[in-house]
C-alpha positions as a Python dict, from the first residue, in 0.01 Angstrom:
ca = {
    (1, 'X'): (0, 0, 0),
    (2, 'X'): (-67, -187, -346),
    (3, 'X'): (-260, -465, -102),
    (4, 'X'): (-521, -160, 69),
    (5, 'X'): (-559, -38, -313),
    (6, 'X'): (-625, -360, -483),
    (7, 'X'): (-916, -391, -218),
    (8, 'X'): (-1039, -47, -279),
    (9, 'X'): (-1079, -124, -602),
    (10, 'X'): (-1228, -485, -533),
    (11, 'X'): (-1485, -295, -305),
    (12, 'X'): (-1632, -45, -531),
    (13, 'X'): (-1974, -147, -626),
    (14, 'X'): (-2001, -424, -432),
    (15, 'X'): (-2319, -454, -192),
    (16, 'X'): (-2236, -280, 133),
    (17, 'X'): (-2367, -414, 426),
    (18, 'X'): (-2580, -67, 634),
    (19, 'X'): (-2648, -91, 977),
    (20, 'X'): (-2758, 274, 1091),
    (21, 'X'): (-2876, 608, 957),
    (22, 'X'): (-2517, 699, 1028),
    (23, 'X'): (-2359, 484, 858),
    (24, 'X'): (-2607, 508, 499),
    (25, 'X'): (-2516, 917, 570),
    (26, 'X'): (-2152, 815, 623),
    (27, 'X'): (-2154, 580, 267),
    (28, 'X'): (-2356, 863, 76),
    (29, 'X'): (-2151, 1107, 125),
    (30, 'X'): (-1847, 935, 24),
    (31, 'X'): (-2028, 832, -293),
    (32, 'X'): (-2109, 1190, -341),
    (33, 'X'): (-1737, 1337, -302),
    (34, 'X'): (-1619, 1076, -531),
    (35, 'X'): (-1851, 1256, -767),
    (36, 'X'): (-1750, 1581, -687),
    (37, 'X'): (-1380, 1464, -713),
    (38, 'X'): (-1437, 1293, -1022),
    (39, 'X'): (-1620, 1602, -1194),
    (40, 'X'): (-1346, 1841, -1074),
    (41, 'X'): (-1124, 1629, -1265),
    (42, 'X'): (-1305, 1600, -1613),
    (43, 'X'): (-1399, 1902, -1643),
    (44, 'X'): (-1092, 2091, -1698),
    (45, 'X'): (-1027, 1790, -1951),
    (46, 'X'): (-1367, 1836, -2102),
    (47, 'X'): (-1322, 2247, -2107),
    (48, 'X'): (-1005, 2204, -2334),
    (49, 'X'): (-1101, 1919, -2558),
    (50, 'X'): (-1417, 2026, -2686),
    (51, 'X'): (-1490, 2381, -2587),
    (52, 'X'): (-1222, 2565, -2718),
    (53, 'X'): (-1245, 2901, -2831),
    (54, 'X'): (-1217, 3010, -3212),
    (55, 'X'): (-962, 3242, -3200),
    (56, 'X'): (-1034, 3318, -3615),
    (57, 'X'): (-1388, 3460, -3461),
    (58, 'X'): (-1243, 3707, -3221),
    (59, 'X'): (-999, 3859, -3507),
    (60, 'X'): (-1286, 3842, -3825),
    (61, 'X'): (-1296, 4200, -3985),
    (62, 'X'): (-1639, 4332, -3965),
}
């Protein structure tokens, strides 16, 4: 298991050989779900670091 991730890890960004329009539709769309994986987990992160509500601003007497 720690062998197969060690390579993962050794293979990202390296030049990958493309053969067939299946295969450059195969690699791009694993690129793109990283993304999507990647964005689903900053976001929450980025939500509740920086925008955070102001709870003084819902109470403030008018």
């Amino acid at each position: 298991m720690s062998h197969q991730l060690i390579q993962f890890f050794n293979d990202i960004g390296g030049v990958v050989q493309i053969g067939t329009l299946v295969e450059y539709y195969d690699y791009i769309k694993a690129v793109e779900y990283l993304i999507c994986v990647g964005f689903l987990v900053a976001f929450p992160i980025f939500y509740k670091n920086v925008i955070m509500y102001n709870n003084d601003a819902e109470n403030k007497d008018a």
